[in-house]
N, CA, C and O atoms as CSV, one atom per row, in Angstrom:
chain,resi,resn,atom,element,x,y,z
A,1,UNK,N,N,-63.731,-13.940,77.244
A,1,UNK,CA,C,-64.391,-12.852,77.906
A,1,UNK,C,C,-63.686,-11.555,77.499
A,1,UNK,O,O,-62.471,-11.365,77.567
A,2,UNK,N,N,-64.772,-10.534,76.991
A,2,UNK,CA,C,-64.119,-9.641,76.427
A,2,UNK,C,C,-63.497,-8.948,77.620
A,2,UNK,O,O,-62.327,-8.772,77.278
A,3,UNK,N,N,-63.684,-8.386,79.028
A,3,UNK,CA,C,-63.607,-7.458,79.796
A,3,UNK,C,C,-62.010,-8.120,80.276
A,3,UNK,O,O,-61.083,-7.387,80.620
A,4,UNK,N,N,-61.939,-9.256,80.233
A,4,UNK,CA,C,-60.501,-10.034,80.788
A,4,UNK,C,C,-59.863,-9.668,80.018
A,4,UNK,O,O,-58.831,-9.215,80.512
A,5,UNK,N,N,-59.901,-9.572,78.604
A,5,UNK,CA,C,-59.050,-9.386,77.521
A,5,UNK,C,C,-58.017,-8.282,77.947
A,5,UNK,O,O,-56.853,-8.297,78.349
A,6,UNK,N,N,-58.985,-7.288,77.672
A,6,UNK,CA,C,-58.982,-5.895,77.730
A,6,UNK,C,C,-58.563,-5.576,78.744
A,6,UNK,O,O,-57.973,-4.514,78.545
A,7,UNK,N,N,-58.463,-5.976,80.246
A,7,UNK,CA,C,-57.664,-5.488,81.446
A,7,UNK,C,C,-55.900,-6.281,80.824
A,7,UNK,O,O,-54.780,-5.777,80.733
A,8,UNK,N,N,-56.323,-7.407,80.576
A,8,UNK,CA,C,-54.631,-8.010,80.640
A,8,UNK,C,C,-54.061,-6.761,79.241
A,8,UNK,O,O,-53.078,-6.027,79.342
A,9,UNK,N,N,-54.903,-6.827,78.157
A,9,UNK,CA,C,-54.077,-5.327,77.495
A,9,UNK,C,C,-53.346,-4.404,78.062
A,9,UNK,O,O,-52.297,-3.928,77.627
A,10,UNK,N,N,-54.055,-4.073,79.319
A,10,UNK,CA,C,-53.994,-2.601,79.520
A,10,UNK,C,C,-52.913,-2.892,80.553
A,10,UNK,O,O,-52.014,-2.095,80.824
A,11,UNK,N,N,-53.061,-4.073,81.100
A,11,UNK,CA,C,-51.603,-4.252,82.109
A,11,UNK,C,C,-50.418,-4.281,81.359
A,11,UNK,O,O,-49.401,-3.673,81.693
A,12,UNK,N,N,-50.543,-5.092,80.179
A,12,UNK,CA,C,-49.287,-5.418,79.112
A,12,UNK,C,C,-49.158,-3.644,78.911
A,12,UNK,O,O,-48.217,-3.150,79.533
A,13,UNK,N,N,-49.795,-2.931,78.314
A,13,UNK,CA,C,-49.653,-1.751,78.235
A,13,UNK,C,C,-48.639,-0.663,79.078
A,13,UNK,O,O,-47.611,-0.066,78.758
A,14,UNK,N,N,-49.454,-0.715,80.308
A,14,UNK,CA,C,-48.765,-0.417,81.469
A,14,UNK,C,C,-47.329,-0.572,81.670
A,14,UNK,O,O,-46.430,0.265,81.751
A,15,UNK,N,N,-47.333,-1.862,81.733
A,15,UNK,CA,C,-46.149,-2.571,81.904
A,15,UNK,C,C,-45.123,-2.251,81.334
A,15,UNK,O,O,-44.086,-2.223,81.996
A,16,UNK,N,N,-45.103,-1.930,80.011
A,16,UNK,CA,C,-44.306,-1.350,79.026
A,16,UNK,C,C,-43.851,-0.543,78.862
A,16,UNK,O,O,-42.672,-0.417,78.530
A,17,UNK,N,N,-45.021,0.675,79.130
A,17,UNK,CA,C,-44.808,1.514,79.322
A,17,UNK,C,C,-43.947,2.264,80.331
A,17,UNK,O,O,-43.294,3.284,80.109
A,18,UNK,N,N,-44.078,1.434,81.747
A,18,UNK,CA,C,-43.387,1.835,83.156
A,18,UNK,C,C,-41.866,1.298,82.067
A,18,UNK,O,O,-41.337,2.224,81.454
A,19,UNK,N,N,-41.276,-0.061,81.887
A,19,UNK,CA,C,-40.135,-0.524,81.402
A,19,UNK,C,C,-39.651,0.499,80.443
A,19,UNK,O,O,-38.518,0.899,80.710
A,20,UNK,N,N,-40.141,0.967,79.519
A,20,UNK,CA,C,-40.215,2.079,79.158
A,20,UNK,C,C,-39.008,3.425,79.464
A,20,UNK,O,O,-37.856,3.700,79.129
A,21,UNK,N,N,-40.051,3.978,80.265
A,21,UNK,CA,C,-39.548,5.001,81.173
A,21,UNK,C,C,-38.034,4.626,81.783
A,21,UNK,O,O,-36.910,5.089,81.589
A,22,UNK,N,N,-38.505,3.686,82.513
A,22,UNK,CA,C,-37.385,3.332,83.454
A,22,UNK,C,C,-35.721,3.083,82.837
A,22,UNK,O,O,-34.653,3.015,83.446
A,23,UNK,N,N,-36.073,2.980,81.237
A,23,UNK,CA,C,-34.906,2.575,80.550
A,23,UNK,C,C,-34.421,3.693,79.609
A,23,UNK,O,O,-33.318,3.674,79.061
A,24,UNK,N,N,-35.573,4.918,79.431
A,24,UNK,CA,C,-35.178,5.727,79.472
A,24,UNK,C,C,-34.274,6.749,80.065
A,24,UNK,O,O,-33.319,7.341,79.564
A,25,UNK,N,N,-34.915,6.829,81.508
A,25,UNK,CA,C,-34.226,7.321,82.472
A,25,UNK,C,C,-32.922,6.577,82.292
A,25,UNK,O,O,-32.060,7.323,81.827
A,26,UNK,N,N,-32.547,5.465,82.490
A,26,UNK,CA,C,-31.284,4.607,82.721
A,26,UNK,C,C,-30.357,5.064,81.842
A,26,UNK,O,O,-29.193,5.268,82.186
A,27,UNK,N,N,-30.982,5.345,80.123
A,27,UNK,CA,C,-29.943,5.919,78.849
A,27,UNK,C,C,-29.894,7.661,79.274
A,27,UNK,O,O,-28.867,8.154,78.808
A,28,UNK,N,N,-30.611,8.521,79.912
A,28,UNK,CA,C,-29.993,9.755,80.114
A,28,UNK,C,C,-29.188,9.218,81.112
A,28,UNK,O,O,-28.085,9.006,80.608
A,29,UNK,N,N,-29.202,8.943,82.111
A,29,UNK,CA,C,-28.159,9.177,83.015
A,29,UNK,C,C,-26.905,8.424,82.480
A,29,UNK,O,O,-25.786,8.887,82.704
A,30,UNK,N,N,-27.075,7.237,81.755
A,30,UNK,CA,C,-25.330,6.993,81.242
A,30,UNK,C,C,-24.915,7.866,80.520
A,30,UNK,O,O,-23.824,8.358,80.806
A,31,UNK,N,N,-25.584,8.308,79.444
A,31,UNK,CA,C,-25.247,9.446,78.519
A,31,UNK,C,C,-24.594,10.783,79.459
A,31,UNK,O,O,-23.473,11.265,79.297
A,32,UNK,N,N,-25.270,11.073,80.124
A,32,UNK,CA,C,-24.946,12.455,81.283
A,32,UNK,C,C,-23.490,11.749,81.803
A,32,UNK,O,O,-22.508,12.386,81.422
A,33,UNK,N,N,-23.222,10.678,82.516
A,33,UNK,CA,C,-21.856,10.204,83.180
A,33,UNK,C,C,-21.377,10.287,81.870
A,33,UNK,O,O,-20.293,10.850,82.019
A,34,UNK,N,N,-21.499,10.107,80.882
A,34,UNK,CA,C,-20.235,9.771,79.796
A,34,UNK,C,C,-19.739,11.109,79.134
A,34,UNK,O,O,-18.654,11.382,78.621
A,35,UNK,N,N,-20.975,11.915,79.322
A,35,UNK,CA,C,-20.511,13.137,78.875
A,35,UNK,C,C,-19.379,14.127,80.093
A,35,UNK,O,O,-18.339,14.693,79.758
A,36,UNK,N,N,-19.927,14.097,81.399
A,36,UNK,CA,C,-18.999,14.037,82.363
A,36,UNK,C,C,-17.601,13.885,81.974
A,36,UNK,O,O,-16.860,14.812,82.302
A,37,UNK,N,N,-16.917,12.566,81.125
A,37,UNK,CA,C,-15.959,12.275,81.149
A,37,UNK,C,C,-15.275,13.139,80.386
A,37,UNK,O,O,-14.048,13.122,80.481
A,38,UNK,N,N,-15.876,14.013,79.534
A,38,UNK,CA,C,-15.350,14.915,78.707
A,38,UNK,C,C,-15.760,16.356,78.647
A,38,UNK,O,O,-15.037,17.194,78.109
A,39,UNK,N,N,-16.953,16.662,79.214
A,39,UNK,CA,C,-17.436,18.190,79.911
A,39,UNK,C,C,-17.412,18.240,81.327
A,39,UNK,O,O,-17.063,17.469,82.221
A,40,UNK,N,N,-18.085,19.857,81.232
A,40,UNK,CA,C,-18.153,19.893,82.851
A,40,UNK,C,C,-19.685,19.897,83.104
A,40,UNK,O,O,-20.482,20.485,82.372
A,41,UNK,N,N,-19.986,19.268,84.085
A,41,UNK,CA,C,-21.832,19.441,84.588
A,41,UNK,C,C,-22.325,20.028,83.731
A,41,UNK,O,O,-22.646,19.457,82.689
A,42,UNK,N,N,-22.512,21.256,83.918
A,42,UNK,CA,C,-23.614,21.688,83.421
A,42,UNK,C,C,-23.585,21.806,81.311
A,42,UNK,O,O,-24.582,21.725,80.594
A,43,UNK,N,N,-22.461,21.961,80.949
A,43,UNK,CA,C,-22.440,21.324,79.656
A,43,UNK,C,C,-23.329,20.142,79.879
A,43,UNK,O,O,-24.559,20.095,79.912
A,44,UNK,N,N,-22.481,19.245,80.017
A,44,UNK,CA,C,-23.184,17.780,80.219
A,44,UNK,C,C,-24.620,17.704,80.247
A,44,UNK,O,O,-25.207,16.977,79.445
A,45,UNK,N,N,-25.427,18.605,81.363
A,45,UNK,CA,C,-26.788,18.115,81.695
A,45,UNK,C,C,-27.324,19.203,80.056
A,45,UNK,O,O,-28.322,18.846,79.430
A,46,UNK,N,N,-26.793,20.012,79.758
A,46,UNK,CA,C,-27.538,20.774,78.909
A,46,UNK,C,C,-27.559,19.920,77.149
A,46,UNK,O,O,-28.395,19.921,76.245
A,47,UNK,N,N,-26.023,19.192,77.329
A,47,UNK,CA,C,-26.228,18.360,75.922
A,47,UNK,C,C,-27.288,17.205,75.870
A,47,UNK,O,O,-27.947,17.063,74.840
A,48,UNK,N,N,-27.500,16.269,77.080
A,48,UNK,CA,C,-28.266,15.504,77.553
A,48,UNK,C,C,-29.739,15.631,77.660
A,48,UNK,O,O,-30.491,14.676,77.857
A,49,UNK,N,N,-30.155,17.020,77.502
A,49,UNK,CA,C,-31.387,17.632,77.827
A,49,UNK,C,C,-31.801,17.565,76.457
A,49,UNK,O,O,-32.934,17.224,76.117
A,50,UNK,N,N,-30.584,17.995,75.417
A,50,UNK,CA,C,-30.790,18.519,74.051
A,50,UNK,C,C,-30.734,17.386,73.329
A,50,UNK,O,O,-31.041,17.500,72.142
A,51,UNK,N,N,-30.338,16.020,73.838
A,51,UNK,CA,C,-30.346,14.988,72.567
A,51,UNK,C,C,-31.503,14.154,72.938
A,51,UNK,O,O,-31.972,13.363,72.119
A,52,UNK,N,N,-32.150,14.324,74.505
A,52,UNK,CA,C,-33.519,13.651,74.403
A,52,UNK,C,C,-34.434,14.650,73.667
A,52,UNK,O,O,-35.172,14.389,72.717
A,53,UNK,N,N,-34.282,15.665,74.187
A,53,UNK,CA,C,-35.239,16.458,73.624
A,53,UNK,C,C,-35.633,16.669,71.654
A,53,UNK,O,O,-36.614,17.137,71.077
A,54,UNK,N,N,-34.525,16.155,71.217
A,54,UNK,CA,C,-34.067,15.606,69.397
A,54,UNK,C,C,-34.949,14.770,69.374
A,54,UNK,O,O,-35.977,14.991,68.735
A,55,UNK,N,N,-34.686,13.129,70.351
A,55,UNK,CA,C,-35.250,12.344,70.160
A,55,UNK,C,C,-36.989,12.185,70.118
A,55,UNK,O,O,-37.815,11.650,69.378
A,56,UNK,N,N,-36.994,12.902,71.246
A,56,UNK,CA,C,-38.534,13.346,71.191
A,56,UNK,C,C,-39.202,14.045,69.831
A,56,UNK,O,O,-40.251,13.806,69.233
A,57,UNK,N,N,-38.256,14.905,69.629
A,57,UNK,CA,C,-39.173,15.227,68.213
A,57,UNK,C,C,-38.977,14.403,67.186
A,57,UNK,O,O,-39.811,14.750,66.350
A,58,UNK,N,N,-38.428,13.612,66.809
A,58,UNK,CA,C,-37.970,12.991,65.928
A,58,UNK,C,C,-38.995,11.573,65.920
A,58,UNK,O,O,-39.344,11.000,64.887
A,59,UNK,N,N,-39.334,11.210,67.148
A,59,UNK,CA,C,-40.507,10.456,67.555
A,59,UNK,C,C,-42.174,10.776,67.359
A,59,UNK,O,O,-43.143,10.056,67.122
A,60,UNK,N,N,-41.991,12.247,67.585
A,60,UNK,CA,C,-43.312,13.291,67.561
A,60,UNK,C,C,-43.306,12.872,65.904
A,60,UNK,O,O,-44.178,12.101,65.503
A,61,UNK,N,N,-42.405,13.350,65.072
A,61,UNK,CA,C,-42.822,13.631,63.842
A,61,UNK,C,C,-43.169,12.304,63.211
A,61,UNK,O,O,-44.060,12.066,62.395
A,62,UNK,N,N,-42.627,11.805,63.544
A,62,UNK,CA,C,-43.020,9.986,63.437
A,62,UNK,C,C,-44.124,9.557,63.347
A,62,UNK,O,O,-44.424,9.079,62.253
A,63,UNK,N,N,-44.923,9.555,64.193
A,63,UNK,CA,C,-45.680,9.491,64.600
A,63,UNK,C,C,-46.864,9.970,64.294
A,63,UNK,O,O,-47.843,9.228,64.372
A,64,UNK,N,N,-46.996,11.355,63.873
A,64,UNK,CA,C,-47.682,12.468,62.952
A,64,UNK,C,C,-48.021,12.431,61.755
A,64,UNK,O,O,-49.005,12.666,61.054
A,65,UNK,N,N,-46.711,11.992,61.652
A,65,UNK,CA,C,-46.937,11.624,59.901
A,65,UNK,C,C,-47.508,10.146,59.621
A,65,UNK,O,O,-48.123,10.069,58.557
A,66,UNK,N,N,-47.426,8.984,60.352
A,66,UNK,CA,C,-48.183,8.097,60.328
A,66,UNK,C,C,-49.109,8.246,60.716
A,66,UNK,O,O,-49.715,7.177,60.651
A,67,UNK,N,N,-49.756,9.070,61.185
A,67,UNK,CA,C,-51.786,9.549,61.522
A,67,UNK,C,C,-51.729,10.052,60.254
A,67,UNK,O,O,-52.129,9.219,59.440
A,68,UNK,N,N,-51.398,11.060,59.777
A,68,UNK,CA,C,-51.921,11.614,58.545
A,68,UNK,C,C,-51.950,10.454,57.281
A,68,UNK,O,O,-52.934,10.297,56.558
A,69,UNK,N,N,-50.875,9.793,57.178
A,69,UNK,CA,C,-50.794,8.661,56.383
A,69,UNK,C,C,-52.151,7.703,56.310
A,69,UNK,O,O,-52.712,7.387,55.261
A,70,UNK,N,N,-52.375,7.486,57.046
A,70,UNK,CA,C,-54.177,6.444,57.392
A,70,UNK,C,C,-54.852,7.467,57.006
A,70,UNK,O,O,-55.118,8.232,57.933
A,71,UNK,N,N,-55.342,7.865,55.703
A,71,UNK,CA,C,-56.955,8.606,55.620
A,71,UNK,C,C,-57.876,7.916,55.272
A,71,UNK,O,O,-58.932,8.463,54.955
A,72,UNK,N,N,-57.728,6.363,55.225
A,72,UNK,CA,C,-59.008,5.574,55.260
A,72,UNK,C,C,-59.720,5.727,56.585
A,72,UNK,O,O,-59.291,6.008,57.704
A,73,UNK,N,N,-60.899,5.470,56.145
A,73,UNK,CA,C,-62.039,5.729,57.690
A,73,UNK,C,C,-62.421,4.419,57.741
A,73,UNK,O,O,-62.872,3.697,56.852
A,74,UNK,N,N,-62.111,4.131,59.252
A,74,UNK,CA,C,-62.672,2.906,59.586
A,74,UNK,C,C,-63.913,3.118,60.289
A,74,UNK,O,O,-64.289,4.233,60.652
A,75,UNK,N,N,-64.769,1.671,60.549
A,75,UNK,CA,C,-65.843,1.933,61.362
A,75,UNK,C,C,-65.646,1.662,62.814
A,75,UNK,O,O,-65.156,0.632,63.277
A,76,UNK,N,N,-66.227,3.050,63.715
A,76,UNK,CA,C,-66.058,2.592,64.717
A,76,UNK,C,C,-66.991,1.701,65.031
A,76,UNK,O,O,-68.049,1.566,64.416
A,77,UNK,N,N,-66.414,0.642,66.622
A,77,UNK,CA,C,-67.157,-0.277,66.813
A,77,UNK,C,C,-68.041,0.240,67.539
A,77,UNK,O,O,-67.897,1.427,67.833
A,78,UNK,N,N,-69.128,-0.441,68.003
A,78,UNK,CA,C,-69.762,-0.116,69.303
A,78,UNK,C,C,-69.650,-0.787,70.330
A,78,UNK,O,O,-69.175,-1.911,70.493
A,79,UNK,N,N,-70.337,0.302,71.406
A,79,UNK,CA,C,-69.814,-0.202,72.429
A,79,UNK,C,C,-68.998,0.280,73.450
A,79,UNK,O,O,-68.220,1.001,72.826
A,80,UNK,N,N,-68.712,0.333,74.516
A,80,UNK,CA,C,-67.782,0.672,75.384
A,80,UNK,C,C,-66.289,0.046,75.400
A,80,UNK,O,O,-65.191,0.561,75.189
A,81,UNK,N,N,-66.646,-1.139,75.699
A,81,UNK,CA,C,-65.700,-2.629,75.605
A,81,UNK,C,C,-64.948,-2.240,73.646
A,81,UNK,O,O,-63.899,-1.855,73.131
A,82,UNK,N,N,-65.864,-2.524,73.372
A,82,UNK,CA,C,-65.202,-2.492,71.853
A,82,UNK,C,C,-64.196,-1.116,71.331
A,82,UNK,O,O,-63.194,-1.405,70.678
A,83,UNK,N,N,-64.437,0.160,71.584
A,83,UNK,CA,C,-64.418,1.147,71.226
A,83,UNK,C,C,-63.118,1.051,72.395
A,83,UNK,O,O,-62.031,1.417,71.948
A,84,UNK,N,N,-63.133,0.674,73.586
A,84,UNK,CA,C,-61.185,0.753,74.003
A,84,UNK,C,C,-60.179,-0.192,73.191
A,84,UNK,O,O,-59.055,-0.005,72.723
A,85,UNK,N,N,-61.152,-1.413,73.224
A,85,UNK,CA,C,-60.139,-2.362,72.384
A,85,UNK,C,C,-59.332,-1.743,71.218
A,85,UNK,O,O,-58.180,-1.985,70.857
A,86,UNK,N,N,-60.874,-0.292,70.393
A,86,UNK,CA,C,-59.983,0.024,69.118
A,86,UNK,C,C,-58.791,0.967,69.115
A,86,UNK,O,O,-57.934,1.259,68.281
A,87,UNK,N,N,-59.084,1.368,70.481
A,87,UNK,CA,C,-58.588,2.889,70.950
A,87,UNK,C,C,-56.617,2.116,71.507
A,87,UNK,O,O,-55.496,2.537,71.221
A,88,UNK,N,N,-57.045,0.973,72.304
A,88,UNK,CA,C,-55.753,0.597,72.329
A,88,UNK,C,C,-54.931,-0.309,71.069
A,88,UNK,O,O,-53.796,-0.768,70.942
A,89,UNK,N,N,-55.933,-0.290,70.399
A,89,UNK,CA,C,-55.008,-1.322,69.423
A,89,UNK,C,C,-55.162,-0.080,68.180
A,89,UNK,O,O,-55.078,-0.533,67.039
A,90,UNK,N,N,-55.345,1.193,68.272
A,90,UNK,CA,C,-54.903,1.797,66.675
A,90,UNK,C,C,-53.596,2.836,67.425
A,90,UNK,O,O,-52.479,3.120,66.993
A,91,UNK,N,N,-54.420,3.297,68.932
A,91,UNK,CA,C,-53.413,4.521,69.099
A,91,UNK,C,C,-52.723,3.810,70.823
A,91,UNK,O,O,-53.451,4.051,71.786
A,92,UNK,N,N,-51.628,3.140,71.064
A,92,UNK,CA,C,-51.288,2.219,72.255
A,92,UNK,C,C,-50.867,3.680,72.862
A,92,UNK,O,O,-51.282,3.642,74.021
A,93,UNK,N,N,-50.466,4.499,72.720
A,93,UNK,CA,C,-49.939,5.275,73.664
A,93,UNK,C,C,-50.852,6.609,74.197
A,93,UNK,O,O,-50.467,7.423,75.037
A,94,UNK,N,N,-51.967,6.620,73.597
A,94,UNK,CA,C,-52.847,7.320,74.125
A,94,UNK,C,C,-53.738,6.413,74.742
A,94,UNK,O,O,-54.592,6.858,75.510
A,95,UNK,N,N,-53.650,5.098,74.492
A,95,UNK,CA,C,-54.684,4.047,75.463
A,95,UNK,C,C,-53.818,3.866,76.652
A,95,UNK,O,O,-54.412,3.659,77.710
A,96,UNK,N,N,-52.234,3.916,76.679
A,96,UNK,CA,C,-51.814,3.833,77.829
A,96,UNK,C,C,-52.094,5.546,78.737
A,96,UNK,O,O,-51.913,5.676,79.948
A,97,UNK,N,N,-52.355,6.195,78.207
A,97,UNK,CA,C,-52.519,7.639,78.662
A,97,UNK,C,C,-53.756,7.492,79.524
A,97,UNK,O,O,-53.925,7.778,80.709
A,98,UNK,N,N,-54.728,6.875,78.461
A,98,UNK,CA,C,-56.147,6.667,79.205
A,98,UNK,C,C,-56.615,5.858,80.629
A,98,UNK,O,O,-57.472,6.051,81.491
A,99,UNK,N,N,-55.404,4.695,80.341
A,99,UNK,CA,C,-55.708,3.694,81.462
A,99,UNK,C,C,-55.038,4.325,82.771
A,99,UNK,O,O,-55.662,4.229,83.828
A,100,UNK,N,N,-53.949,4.886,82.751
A,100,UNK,CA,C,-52.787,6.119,83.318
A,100,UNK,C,C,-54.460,6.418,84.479
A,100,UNK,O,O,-54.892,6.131,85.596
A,101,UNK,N,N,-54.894,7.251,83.090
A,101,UNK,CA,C,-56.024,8.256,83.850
A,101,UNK,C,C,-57.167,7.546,84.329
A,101,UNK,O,O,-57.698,8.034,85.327
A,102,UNK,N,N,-57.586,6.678,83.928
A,102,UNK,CA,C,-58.951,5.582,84.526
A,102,UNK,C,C,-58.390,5.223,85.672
A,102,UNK,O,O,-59.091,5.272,86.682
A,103,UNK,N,N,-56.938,4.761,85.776
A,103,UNK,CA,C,-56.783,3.677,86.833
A,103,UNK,C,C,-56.506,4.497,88.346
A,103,UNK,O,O,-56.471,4.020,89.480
A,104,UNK,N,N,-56.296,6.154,87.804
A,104,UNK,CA,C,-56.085,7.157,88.872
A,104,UNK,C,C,-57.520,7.596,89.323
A,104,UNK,O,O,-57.615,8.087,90.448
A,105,UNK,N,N,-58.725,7.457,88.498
A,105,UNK,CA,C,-59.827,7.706,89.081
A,105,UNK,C,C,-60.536,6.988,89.842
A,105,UNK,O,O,-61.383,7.340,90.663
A,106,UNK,N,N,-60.045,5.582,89.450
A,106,UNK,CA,C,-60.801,4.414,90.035
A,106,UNK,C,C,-59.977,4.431,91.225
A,106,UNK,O,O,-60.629,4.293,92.260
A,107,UNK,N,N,-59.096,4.524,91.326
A,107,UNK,CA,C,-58.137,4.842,93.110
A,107,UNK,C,C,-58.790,5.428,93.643
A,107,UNK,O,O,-59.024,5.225,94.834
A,108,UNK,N,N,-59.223,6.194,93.083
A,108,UNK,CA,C,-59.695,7.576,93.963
A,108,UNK,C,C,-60.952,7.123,94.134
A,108,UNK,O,O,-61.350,7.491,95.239
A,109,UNK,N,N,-61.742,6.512,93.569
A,109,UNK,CA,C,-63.224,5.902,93.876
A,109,UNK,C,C,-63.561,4.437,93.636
A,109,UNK,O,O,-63.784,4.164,92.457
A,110,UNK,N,N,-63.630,3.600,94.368
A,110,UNK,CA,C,-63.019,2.278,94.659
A,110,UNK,C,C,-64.840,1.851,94.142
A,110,UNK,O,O,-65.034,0.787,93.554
A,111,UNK,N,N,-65.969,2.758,94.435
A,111,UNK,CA,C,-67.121,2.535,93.816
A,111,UNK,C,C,-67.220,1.908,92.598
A,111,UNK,O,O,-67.657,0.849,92.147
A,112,UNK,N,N,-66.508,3.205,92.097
A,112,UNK,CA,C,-66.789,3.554,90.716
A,112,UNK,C,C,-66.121,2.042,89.772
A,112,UNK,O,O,-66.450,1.582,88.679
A,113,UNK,N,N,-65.200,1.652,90.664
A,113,UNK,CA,C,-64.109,0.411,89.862
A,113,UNK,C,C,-64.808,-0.988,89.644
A,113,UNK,O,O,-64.551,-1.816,88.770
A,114,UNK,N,N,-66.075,-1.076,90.987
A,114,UNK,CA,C,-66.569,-2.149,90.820
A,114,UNK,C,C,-67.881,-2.087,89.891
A,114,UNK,O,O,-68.451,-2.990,89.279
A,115,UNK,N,N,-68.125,-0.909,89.978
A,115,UNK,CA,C,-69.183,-0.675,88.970
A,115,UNK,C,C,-69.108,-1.251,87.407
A,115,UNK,O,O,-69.900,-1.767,86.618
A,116,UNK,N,N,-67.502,-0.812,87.411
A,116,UNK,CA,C,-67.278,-0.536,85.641
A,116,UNK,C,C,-67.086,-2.388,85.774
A,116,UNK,O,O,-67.808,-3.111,85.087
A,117,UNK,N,N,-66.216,-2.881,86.568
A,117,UNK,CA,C,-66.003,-4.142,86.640
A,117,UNK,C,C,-66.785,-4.939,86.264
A,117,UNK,O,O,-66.479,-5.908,85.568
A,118,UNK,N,N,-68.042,-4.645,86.696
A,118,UNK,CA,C,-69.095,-5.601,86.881
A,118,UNK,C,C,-70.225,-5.301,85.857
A,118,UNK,O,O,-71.149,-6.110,85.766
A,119,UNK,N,N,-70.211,-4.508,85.306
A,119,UNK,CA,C,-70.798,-4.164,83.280
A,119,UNK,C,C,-69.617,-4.921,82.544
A,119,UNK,O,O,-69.877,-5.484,81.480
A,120,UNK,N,N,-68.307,-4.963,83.067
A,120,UNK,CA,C,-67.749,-5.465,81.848
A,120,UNK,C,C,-67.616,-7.095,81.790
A,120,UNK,O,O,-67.271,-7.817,80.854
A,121,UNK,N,N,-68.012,-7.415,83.125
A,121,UNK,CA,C,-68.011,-9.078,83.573
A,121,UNK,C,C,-69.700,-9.529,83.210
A,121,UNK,O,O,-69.708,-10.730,82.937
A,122,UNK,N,N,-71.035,-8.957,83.132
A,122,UNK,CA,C,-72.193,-8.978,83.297
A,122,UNK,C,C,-72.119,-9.980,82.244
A,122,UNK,O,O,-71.146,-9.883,81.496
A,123,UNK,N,N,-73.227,-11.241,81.959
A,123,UNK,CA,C,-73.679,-11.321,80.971
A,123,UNK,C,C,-74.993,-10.821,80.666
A,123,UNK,O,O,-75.888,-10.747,81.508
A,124,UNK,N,N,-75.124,-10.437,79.323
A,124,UNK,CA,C,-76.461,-9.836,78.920
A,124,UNK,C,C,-77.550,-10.785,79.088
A,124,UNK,O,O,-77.627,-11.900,78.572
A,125,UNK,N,N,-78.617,-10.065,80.084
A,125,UNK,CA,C,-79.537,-10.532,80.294
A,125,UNK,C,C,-81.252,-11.056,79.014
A,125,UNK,O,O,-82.230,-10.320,79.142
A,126,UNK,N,N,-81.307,-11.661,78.485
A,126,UNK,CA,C,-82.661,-12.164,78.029
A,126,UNK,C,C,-83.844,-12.215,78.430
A,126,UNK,O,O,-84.039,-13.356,78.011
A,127,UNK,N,N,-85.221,-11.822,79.091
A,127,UNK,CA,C,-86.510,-12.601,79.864
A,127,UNK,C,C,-86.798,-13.176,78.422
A,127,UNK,O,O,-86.271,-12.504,77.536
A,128,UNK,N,N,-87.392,-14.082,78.068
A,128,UNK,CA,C,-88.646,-14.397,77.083
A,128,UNK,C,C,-89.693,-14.555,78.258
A,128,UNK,O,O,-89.792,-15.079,79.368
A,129,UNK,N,N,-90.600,-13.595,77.130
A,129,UNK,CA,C,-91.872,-13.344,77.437
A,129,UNK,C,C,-92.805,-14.956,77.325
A,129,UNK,O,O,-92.408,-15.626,76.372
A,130,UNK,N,N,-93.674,-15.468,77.954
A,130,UNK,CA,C,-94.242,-16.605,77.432
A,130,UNK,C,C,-95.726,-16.286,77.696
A,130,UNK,O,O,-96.599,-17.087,77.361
């Protein structure tokens, strides 16, 4: 089922993403105590500010330059279902951005969640005419 797929993605996604963060946070603040041991505060928080802030670009450019690198054109798929699958499997960190933002709208409208739920669980209907 494609719609199962595609939620357990977006949790793995998630998931990662939060672990992520959280281990981020964990390497500034040792970095900040260790610098402590040899500055004072506000040195400290300002070198700490300045070597994530390195890392970040150094990630940015990374990153940049592997988009520009792909100038083959692929086809997009169709589809709703299909077209996240491609969205999380070419660009994961703007699909985690997206789900970020879907999963804050669907909070906010508990409607709207069963709606999408239930197009992505549907099977497509057939009549034959006889």
């Amino acid at each position: 089922m494609l719609g199962r797929g595609l939620i357990n993605r977006a949790v793995a996604t998630l998931v990662a993403a939060g672990a992520g963060f959280v281990a981020m946070v964990a390497l500034g603040a040792t970095v900040y105590y260790l610098l402590l041991l040899v500055v004072p505060p506000l040195i400290g928080a300002a070198l700490t500010a300045l070597l994530f802030a390195l890392i970040a670009a150094v990630v940015a450019l990374v990153f940049v330059r592997r988009a520009h690198g792909d100038e083959e054109e692929e086809q997009e798929p169709e589809g709703l279902a299909g077209r996240a699958l491609h969205l999380f499997q070419q660009r994961p960190i703007l699909g985690a951005a997206a789900a970020l933002a879907g999963g804050f709208i669907f909070l906010r409208n508990p409607a709207l969640a069963t709606m999408v739920a239930a197009a992505f669980t549907e099977k497509s209907r057939v009549r034959r005419r006889r």
